[in-house]
C-alpha positions, 0 to 999 in steps of 0.5 A: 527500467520503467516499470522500476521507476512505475514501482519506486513512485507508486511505493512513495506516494504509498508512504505518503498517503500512509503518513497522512491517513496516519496522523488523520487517524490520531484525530478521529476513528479510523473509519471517520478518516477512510470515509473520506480517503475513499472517495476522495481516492474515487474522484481522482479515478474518474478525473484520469478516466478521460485521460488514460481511457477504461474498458468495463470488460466483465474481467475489468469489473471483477478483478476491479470489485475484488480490489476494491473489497480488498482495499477496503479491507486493507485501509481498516485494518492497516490503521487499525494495526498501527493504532494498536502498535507497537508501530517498529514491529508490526509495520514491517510484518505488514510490509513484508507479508503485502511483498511476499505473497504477490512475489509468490503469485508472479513467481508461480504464474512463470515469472523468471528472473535474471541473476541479478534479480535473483540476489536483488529480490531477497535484498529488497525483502530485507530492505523492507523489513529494516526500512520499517523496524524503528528502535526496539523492535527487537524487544517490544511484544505485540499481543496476538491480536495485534500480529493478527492483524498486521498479517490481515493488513499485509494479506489485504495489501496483497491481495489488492495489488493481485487483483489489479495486476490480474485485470485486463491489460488493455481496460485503462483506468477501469479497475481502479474505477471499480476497486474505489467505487466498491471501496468508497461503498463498503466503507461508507456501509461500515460507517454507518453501522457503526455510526455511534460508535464513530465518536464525536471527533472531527476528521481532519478533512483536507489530510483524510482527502490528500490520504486518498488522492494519493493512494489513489495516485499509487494504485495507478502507477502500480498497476501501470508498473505490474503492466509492463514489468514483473509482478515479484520485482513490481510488488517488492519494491512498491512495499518499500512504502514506508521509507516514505513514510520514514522520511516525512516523519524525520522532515515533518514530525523530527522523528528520529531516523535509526541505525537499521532504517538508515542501512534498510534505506542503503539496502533498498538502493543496492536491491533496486540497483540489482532489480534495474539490470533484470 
């Protein structure tokens, strides 16, 4: 049951941080907005260092680089996909993608599920992809760049979360440390190879910021999650993210909540329902 509640934070400040770096990315390149959720993302790691303790074991350090790669990757790409559109189809190829591969991962590993588990997790699935899709997602036609990289997107997601979930239990904060120190690097690299291309936009810096503090926020209550629960059950529902994300554009922006996200909201409350009895 923790590890449930771990999973439902950590998918809701996802999709918080998501709506953020979103609409900070409409202002500026991309990389201009992660070059600051990065870091930003870095500096609440070390805050919770002396808090939550870390060990840089040699396993801490490797998974944690990896994760941090891979997060690089994902915070590109995903912004990326989402400024290519369209937004009602490729969202949920990512979400879904960013769900199912970690469920593999824990399923192969030896993870079993009760009953219930095995009805919830298919449900949670579905939930993610109804939660994502808005209206017209059944006719719009993204180009094969654009599904190229919401499956990039989901992949690097996915990796990410494997990564911390492979990390040493007993290494704290260490990973994520890591991940965001290699992130926060690799980014700024990027960036400054590409620094003409970047345009001459101002980032929105308090929004890129709370983009980052907040994924930074989600990573931990992941990886606290997939501690002390099953990865398939913790990766599932922390891709539920875009209700989140859903709900700050109906508060903030007014945008409309349709038909299928209101059943795939339904849905995700059945399936966690179904998951807190395993």
């Amino acid at each position: 049951m923790i590890a449930l509640l771990l999973a439902l934070g950590s998918s809701l400040a996802y999709g918080c941080a998501d709506f953020l770096g979103g609409l900070g990315a409409r202002r500026a390149h991309v990389l201009r907005t992660v070059m600051i959720a990065a870091p930003a993302s870095l500096a609440v790691e070390l805050l919770l260092w002396p808090v939550l303790g870390a060990s840089f074991s040699a396993g801490a350090l490797g998974w944690g680089a990896a994760s941090g790669v891979a997060s690089a990757a994902a915070f590109a790409l995903l912004y990326r996909t989402l400024a290519i559109g369209p937004m009602n189809v490729l969202s949920p190829v990512t979400a879904l993608v960013s769900a199912a591969l970690p469920v593999g991962v824990g399923l192969v590993q030896g993870e079993h599920l009760a009953a219930a588990g095995l009805l919830g997790l298919p449900l949670a699935l579905v939930a993610v992809v109804l939660v994502s899709a808005g209206h017209g997602a059944g006719t719009a036609r993204p180009s094969r760049r654009a599904l190229l990289s919401a499956f990039g997107a989901g992949a690097a997601i996915a990796l990410q979360l494997v990564c911390l979930h492979q990390a040493p239990s007993d290494s704290g904060v260490a990973p994520l440390i890591v991940g965001r120190a290699v992130s926060s690097a690799v980014t700024l690299a990027a960036a400054g190879l590409m620094y003409r291309r970047l345009g001459a936009e101002r980032p929105a810096y308090a929004m890129s910021a709370a983009a980052g503090a907040l994924d930074s926020v989600a990573n931990l209550l992941f990886l606290l999650a997939a501690r002390s629960g099953d990865l398939a059950v913790v990766a599932v529902i922390t891709a539920l993210y875009p209700a989140g994300t859903v709900l700050l554009a109906r508060g903030v922006l007014a945008e409309r909540i349709h038909r299928g996200q209101l059943v795939g909201l339904g849905t995700a409350a059945v399936a966690v329902s179904l998951l807190a009895l395993t």
